[in-house]
ROMAR-902920 format. One record per residue (C-alpha): residue in three letters; x, y, z. Coordinates in steps of 0.05 Angstrom, whole numbers, padded with zeros to 5 digits. Layout:
<recs>
(rec 'ALA'; (X; Y; Z))
...
</recs>
This chain:
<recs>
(rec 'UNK'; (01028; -03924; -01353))
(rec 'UNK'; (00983; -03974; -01323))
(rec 'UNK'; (00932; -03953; -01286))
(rec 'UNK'; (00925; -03882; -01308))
(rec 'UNK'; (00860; -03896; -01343))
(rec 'UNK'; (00893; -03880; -01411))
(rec 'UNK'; (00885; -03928; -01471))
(rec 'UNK'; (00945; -03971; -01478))
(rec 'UNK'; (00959; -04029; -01516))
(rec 'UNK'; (00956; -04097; -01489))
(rec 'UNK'; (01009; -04139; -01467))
(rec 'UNK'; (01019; -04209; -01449))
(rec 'UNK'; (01010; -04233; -01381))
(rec 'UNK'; (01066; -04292; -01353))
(rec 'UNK'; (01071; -04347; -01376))
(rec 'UNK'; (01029; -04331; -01444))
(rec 'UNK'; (01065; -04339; -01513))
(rec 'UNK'; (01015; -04298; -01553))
(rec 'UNK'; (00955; -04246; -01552))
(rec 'UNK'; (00888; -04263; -01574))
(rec 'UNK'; (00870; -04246; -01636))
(rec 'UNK'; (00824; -04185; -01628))
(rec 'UNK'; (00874; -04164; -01580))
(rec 'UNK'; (00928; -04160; -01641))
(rec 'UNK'; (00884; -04120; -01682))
(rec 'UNK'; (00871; -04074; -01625))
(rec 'UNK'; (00936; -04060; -01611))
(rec 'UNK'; (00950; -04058; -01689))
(rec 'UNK'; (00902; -04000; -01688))
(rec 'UNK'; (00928; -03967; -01637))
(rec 'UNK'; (00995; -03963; -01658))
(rec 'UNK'; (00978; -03926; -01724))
(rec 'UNK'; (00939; -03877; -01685))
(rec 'UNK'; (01001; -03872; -01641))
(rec 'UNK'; (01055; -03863; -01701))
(rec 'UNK'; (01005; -03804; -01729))
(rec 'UNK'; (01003; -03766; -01664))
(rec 'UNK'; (01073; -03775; -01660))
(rec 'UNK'; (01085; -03748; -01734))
(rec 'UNK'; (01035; -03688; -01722))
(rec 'UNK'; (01069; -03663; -01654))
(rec 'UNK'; (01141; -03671; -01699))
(rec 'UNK'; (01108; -03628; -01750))
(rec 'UNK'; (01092; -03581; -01704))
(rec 'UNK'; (01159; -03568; -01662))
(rec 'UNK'; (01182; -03545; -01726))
(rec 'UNK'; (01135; -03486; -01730))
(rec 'UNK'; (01158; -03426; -01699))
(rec 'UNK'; (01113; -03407; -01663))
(rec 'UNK'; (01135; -03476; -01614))
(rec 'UNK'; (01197; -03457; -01626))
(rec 'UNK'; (01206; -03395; -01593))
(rec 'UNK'; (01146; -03404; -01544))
(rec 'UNK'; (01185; -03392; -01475))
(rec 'UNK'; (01118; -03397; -01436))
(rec 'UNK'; (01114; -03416; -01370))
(rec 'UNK'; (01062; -03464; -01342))
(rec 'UNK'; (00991; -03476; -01377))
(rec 'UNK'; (01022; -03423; -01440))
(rec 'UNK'; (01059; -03484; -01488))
(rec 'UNK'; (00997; -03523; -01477))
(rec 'UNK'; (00944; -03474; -01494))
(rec 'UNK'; (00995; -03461; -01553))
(rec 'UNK'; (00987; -03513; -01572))
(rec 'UNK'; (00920; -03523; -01576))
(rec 'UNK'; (00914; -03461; -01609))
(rec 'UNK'; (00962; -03487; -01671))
(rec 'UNK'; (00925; -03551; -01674))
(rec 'UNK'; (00867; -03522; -01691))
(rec 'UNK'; (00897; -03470; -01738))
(rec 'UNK'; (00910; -03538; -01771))
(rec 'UNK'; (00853; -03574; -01770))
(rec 'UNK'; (00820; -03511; -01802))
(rec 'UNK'; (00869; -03504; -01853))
(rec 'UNK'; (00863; -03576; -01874))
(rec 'UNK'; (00786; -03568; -01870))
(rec 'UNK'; (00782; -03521; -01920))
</recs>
């Protein structure tokens, strides 16, 4: 995934035993945020609206989309 301009978390280079600190917590951070992506998009293949969505192309993303803000409203109030 290097390269790709996404955020990922740090590793060691050759040689090194250990991160720095601040890059610890960084990556500490990032792997919550990680885990609750991970548990959202699991909550959501169990909808059934993913479930049967037999879209082709852009369709599952805009899907989606559509169901994650469905959420976001419901949770908003």
């Amino acid at each position: 995934y290097r390269g790709t301009g996404l955020v990922i978390p740090h590793r060691r280079e050759r040689g090194q035993t250990k991160l720095l600190d601040w890059k610890e917590d960084h990556n500490r951070s990032h792997r919550k945020v990680r885990a609750r992506v991970g548990h959202v998009f699991a909550r959501m293949k169990t909808w059934k609206i993913l479930r049967d969505c037999r879209l082709k192309g852009e369709g599952v993303h805009h899907a989606m989309l559509g169901v994650a803000r469905l959420h976001n409203l419901a949770l908003a109030g």
